[in-house]
N, CA, C and O of each residue as an XYZ file, in Angstrom:
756
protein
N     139.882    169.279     98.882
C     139.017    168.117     98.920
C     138.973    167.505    100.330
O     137.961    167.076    100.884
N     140.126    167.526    100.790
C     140.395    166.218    102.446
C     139.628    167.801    103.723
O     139.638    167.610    104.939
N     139.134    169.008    103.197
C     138.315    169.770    103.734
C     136.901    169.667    103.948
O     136.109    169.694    104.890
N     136.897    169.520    102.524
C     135.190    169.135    102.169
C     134.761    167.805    102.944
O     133.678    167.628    103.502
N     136.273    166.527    102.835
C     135.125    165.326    103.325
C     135.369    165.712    104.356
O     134.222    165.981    104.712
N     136.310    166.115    105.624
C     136.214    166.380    106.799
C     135.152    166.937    107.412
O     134.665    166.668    108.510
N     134.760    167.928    106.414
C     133.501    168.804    106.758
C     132.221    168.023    106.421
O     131.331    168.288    107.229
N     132.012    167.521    105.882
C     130.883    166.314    105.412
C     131.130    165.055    106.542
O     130.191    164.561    107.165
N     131.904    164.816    106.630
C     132.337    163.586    108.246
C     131.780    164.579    109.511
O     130.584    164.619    109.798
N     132.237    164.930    109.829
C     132.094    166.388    110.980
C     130.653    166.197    110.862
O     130.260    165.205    111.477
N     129.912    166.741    110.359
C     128.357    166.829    110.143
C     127.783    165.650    110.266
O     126.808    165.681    111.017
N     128.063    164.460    109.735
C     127.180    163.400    109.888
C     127.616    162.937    111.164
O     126.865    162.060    111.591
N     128.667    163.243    112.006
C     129.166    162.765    113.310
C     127.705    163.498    114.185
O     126.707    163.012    114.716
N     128.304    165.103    113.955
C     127.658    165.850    114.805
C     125.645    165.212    114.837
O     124.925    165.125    115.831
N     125.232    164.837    113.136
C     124.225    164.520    113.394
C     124.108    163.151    113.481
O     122.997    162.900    113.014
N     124.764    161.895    113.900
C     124.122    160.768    114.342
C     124.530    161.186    116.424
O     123.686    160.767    117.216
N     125.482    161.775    116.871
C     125.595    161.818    118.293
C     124.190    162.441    118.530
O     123.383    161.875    119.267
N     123.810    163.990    117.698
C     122.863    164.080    118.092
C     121.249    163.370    118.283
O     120.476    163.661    119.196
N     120.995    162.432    117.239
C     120.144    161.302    117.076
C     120.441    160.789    118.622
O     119.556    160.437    119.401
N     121.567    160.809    118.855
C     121.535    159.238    120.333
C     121.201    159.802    121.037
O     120.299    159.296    121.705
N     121.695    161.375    121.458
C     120.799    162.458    122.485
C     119.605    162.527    122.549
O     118.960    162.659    123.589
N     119.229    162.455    121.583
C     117.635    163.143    121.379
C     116.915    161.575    121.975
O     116.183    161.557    122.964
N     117.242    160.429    121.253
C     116.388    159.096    122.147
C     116.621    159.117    123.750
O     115.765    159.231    124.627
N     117.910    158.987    123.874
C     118.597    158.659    125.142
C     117.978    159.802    126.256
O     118.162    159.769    127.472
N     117.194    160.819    125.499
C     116.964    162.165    126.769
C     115.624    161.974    126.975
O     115.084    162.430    127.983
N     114.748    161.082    125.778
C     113.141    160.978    125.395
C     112.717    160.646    127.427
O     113.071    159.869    128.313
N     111.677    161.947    127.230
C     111.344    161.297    128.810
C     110.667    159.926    129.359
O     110.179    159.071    128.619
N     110.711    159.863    130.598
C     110.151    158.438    130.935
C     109.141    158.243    131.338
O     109.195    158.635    132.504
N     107.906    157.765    131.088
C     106.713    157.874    131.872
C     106.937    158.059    132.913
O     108.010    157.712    133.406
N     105.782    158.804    133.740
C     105.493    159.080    135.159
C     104.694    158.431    136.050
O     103.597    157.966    135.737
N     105.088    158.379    136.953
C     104.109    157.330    138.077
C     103.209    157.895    138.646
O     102.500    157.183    139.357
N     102.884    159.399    138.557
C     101.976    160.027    139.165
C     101.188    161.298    138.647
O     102.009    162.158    138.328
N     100.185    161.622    138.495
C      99.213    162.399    138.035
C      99.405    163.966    138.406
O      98.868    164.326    139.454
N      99.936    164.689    137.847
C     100.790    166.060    138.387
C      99.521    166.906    138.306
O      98.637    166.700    137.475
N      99.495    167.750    139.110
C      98.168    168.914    139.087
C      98.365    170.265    137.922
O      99.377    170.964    137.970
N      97.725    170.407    137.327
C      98.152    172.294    136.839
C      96.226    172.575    136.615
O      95.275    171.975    137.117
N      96.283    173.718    135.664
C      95.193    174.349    135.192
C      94.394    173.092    134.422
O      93.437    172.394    134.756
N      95.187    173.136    133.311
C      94.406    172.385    132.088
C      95.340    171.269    131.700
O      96.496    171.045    132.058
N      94.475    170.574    130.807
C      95.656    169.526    130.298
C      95.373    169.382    128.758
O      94.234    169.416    128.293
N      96.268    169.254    128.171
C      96.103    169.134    126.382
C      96.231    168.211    126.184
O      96.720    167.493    127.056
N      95.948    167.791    125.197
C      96.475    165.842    124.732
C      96.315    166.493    123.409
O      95.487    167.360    123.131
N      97.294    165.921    122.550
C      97.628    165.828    121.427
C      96.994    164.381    121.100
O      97.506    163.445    121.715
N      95.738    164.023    120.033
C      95.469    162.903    119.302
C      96.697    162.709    118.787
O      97.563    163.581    118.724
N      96.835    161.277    118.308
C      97.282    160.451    117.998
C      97.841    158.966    118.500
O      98.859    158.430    118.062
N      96.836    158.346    119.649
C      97.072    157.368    119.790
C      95.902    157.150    121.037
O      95.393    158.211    121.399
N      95.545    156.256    121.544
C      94.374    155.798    121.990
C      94.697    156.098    123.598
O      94.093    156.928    124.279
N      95.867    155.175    124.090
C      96.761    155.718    125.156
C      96.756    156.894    125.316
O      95.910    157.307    126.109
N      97.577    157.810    124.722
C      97.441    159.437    125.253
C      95.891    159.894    125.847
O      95.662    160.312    126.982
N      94.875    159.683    124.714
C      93.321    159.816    125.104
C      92.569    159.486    126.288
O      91.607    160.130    126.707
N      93.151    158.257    126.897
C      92.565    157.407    127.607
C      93.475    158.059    129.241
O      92.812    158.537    130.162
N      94.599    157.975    129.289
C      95.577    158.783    129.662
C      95.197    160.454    130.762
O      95.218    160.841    131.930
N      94.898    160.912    129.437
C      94.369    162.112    129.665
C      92.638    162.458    130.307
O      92.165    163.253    131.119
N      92.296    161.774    129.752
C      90.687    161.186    130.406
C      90.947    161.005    131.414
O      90.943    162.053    132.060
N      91.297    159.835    132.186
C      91.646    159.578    133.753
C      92.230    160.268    134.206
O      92.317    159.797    135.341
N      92.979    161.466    134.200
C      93.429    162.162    134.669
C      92.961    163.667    135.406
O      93.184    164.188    136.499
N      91.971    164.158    133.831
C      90.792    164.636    134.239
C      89.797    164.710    135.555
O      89.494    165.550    136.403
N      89.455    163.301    135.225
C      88.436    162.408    135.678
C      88.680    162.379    137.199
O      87.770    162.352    138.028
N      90.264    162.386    137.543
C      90.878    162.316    138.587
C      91.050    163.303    139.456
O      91.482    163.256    140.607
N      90.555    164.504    138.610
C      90.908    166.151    139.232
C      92.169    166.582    139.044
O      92.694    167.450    139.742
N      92.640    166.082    138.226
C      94.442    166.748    138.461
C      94.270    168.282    137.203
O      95.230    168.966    136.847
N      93.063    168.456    136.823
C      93.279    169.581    136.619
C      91.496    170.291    136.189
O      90.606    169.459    136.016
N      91.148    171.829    136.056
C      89.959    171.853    135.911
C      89.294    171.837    134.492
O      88.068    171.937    134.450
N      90.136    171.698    133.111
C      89.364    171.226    131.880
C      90.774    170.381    131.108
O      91.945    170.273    131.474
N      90.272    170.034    130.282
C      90.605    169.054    128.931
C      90.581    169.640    127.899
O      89.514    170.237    127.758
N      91.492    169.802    126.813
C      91.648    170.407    125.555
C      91.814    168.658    124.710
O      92.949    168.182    124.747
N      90.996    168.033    124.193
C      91.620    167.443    123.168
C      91.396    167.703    121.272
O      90.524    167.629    120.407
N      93.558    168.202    121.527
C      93.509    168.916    120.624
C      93.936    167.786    119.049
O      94.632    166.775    118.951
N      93.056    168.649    117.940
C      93.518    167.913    116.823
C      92.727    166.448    116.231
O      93.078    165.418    115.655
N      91.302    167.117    116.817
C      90.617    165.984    116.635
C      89.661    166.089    115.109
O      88.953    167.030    114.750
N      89.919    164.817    114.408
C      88.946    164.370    113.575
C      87.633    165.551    113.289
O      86.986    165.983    114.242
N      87.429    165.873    112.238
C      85.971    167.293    112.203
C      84.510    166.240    112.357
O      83.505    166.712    112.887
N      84.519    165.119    111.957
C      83.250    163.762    111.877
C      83.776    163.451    113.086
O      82.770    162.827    113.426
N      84.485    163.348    114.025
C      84.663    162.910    115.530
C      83.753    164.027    116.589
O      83.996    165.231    116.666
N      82.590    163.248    117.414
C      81.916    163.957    118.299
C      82.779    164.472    119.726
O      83.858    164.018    120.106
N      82.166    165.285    120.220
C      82.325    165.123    122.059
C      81.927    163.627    122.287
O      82.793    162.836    122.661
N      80.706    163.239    122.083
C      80.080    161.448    122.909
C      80.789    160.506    122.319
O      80.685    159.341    122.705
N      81.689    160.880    121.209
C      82.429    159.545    120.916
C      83.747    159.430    121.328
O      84.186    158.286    121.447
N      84.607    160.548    121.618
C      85.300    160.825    122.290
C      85.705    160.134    123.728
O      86.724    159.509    124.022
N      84.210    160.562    124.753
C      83.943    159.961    125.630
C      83.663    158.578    125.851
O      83.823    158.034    126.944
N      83.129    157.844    124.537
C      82.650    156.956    124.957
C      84.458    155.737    124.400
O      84.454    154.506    124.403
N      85.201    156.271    124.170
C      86.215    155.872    123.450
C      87.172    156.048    124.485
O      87.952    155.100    124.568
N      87.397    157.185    125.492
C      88.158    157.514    126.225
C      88.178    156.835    127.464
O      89.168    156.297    127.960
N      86.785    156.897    128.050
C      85.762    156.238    128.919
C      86.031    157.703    130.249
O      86.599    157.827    131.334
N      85.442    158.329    129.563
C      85.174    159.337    130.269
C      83.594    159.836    130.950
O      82.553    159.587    130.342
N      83.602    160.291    131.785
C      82.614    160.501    133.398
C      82.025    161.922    133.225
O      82.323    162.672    132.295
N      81.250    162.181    134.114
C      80.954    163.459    134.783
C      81.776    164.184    134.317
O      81.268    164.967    133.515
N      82.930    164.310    134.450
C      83.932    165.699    134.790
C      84.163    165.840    133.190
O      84.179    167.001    132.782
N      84.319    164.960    132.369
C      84.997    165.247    130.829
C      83.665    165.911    130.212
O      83.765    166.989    129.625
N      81.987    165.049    130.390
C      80.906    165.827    129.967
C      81.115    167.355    130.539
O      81.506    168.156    129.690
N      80.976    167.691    131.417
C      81.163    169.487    131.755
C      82.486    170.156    131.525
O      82.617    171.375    131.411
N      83.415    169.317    131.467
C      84.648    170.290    131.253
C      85.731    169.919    130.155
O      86.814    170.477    130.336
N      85.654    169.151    129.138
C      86.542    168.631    128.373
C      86.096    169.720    126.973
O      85.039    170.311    126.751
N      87.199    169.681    126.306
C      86.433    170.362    125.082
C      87.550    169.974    123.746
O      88.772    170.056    123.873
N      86.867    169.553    122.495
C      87.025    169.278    121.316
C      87.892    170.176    120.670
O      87.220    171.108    120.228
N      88.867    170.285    120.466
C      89.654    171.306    119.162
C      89.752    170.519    117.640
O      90.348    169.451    117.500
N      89.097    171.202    116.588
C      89.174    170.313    115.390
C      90.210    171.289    114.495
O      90.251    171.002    113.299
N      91.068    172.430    114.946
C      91.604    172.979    113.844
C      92.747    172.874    113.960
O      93.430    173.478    113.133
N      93.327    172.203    114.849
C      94.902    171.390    114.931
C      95.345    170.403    113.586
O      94.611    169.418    113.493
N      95.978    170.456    112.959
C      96.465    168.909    111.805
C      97.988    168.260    112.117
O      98.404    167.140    111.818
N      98.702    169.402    112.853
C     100.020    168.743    113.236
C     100.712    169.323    114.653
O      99.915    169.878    115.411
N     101.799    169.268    114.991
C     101.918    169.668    116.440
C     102.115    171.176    116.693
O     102.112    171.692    117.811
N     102.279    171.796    115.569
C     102.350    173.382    115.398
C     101.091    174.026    115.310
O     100.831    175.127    115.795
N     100.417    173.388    114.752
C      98.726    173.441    114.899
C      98.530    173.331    116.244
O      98.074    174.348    116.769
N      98.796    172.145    117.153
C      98.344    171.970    118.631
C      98.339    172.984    119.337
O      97.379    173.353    120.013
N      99.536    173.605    119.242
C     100.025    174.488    120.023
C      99.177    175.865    119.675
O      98.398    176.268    120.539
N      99.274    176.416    118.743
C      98.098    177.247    118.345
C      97.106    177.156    118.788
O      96.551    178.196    119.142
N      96.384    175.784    118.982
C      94.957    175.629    119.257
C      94.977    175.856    120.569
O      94.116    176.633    120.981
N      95.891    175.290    121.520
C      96.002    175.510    122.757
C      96.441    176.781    123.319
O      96.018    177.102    124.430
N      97.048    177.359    122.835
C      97.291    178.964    123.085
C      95.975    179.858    123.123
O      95.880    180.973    123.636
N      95.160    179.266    122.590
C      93.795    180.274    122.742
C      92.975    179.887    123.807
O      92.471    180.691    124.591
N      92.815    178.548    123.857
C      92.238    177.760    124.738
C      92.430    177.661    126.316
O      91.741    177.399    127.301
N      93.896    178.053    125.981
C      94.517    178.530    127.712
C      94.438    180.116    127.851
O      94.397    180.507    129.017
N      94.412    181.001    126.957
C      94.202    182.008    127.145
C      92.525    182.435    127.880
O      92.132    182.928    128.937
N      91.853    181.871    126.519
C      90.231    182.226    127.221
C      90.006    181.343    128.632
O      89.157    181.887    129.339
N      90.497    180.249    129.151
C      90.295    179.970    130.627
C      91.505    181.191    131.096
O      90.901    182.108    131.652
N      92.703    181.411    131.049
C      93.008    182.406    131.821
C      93.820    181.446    132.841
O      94.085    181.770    133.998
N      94.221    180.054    132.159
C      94.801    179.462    132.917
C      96.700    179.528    132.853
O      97.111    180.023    131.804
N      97.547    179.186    133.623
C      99.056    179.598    134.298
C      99.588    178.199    133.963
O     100.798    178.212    134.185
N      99.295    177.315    133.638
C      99.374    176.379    134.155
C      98.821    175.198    132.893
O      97.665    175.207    132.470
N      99.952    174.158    132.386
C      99.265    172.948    131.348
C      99.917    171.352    131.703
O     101.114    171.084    131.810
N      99.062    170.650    131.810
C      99.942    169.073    131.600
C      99.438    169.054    130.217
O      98.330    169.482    129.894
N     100.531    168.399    129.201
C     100.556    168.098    128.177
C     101.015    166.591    128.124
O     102.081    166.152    128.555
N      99.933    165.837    127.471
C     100.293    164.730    127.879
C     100.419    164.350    125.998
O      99.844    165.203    125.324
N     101.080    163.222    125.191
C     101.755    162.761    124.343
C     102.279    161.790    124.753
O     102.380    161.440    125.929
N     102.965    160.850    123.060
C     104.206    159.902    123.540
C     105.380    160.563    123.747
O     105.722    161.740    123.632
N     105.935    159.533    124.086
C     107.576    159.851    124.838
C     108.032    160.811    123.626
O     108.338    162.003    123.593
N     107.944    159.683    122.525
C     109.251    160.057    121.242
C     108.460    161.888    120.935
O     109.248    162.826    120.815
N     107.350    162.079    120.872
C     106.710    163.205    120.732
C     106.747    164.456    121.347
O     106.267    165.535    120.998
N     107.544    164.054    122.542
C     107.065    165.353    123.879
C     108.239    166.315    123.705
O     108.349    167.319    124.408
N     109.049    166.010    122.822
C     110.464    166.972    122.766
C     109.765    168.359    121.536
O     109.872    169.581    121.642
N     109.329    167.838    120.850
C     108.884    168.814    119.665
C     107.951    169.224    120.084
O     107.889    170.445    119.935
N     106.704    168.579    120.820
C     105.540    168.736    121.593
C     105.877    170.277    122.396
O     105.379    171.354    122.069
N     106.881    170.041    123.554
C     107.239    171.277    124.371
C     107.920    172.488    123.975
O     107.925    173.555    124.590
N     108.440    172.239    122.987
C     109.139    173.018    121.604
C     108.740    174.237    120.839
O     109.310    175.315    120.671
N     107.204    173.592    120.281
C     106.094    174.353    119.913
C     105.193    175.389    120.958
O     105.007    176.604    120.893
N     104.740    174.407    121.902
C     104.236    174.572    123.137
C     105.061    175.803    123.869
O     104.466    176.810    124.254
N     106.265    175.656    124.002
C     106.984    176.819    125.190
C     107.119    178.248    123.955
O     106.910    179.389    124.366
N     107.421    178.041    122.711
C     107.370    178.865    122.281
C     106.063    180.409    122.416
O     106.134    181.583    122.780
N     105.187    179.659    121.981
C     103.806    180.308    121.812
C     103.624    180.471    123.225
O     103.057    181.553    123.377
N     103.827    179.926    124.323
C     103.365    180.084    125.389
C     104.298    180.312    126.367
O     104.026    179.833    127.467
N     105.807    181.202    126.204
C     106.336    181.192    127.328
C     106.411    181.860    129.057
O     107.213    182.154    129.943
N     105.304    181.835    128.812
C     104.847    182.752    130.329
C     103.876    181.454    131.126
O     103.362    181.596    132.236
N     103.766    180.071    130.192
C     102.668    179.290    131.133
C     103.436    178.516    131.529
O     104.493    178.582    130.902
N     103.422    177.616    132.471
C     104.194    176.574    133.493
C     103.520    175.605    132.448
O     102.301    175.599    132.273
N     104.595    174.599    131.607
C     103.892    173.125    130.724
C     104.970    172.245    131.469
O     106.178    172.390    131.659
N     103.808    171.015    131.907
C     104.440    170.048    132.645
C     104.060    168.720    131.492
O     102.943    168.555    131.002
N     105.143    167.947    131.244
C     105.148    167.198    130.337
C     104.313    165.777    131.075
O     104.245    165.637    132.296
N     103.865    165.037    130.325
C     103.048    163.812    131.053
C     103.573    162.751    129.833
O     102.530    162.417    129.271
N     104.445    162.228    129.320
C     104.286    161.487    128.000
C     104.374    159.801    128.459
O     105.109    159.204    129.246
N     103.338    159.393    127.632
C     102.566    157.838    127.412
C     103.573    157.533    126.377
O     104.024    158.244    125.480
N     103.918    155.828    126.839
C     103.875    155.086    125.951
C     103.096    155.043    124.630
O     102.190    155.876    124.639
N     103.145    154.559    123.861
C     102.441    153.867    122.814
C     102.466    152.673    122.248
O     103.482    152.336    121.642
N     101.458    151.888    122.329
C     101.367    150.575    121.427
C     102.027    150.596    120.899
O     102.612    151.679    120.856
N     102.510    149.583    120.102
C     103.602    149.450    118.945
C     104.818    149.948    118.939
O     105.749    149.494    118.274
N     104.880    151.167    119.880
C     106.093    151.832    119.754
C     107.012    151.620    121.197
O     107.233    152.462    122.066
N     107.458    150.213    121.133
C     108.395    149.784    122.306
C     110.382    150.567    122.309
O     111.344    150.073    121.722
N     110.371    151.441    122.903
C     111.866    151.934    123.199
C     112.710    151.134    123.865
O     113.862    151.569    123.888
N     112.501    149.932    124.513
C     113.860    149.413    125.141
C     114.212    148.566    123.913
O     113.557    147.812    123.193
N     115.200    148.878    123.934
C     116.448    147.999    122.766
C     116.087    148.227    121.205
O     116.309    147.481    120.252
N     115.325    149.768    121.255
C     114.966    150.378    119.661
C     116.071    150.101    118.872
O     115.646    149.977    117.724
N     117.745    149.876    118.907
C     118.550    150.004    118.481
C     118.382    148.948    117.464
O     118.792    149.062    116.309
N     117.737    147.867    117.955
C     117.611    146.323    117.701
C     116.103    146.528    116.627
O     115.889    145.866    115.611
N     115.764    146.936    116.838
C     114.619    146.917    115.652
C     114.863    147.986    114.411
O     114.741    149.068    114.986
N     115.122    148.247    113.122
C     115.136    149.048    112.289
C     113.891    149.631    112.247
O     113.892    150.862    112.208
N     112.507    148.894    112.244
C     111.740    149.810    112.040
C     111.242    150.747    113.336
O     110.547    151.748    113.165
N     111.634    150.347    114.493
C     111.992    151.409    115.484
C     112.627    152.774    115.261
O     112.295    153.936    115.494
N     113.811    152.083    114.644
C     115.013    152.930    114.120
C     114.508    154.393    113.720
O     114.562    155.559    114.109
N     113.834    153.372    112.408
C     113.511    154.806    111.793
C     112.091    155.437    112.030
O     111.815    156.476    111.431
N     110.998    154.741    113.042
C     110.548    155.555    113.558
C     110.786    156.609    114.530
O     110.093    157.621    114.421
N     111.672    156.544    115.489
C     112.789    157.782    116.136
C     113.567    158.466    115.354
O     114.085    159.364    116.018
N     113.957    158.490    114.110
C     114.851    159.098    112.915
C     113.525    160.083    112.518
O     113.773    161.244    112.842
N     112.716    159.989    112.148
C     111.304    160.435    111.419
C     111.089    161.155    112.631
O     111.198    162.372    112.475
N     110.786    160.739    113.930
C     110.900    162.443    114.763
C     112.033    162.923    115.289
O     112.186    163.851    116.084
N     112.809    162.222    114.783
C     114.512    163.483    115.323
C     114.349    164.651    114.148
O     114.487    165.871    114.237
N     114.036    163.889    113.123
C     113.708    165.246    111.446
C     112.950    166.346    111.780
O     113.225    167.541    111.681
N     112.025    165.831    112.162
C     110.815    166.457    112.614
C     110.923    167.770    113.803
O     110.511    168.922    113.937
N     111.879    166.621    114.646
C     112.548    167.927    115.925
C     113.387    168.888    115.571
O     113.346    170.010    116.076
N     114.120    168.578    114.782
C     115.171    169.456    114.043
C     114.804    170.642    113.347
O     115.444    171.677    113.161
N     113.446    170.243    112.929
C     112.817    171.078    111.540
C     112.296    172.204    112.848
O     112.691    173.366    112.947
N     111.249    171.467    113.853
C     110.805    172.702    114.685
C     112.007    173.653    115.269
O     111.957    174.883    115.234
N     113.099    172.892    115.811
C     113.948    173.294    116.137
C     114.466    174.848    115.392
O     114.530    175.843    116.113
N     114.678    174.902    114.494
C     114.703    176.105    112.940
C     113.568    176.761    113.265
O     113.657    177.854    113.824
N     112.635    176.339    113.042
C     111.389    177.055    112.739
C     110.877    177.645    113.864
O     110.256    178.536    113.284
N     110.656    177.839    115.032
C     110.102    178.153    115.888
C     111.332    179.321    116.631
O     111.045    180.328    117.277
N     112.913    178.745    116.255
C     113.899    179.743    116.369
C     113.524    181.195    115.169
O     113.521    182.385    115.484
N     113.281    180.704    113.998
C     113.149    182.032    113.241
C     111.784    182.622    113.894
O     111.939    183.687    114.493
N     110.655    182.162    113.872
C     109.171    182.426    114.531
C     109.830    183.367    115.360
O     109.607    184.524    115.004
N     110.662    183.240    116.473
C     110.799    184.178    117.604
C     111.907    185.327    117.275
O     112.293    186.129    118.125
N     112.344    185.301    116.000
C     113.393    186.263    115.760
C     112.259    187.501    115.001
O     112.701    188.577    114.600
């Protein structure tokens, strides 16, 4: 019995240290607009969109994948939501067959293939970009992915410790990381 709980203690140790890793490593926004081929944005938050638009817009790379979009969501609403220019009309392009971040990555694996591009900024939130690159390096380990991750509204990280429903919004993607974590290990076996 004093095996079993040891071994049941042991495990929930091993998995709350790992929980503090996984926040404590979440990257930090960037102060500057990194160059590659293409750039992906994963929908789900207005920031990432807007984000990724100006960035575009900016030349830091020569197209836009935004992946995981709405099937009733246009290109012009996109744009007109993003506030995107010249450069997103000729070079941005819509992916609607993404639904989760394993999807993204799929969608973007083709998308970088037919440009023939070496090269991705992937831009996301912070708490997102660990599972984000996860998926991403798997399917794609021959392309250079440079992480770009946005804030998000609502989702403030200094002193998450202090908010529960913080809490367990970082708990809900540590699960999540864990799960790709497995899954993308068997995928490659």
């Amino acid at each position: 019995m004093r095996v079993f709980l040891s071994v049941i203690i042991a495990a929930l140790l091993a998995y709350g240290i790992g929980f503090l890793l996984f926040v404590s490593n979440l990257p930090p926004e960037l102060a500057t607009h990194p160059k590659a081929d293409g750039i992906v944005v994963l929908t789900g938050g207005d920031e990432r969109l807007e984000t990724a638009v100006a960035m575009l817009e900016g030349g830091a790379a020569k197209r836009l994948l935004v992946s995981g979009t709405a099937i009733s969501v246009t290109k012009e609403t996109v744009g007109k939501i993003s506030g995107g220019g010249q450069r997103f009309d000729c070079c941005a392009d819509i992916g609607y067959a993404a639904e989760d971040t394993h999807g993204n990555a799929e969608e973007a694996t083709t998308w970088t293939r037919e440009n023939k591009f070496n090269s991705l900024i992937i831009v996301t939130g912070r708490h997102h970009m660990p599972r984000a690159l996860r998926e991403f390096s798997t399917r794609m380990p021959d392309i250079t992915l440079i992480p770009y991750p946005v804030d998000q509204s609502g989702v403030d990280l200094g002193g998450w410790w202090q908010r529960p429903r913080t809490v367990q919004f970082l708990h809900r993607e540590y699960v999540k990381y864990l799960a790709s974590l497995v899954t993308t290990r068997l995928a490659s076996v």
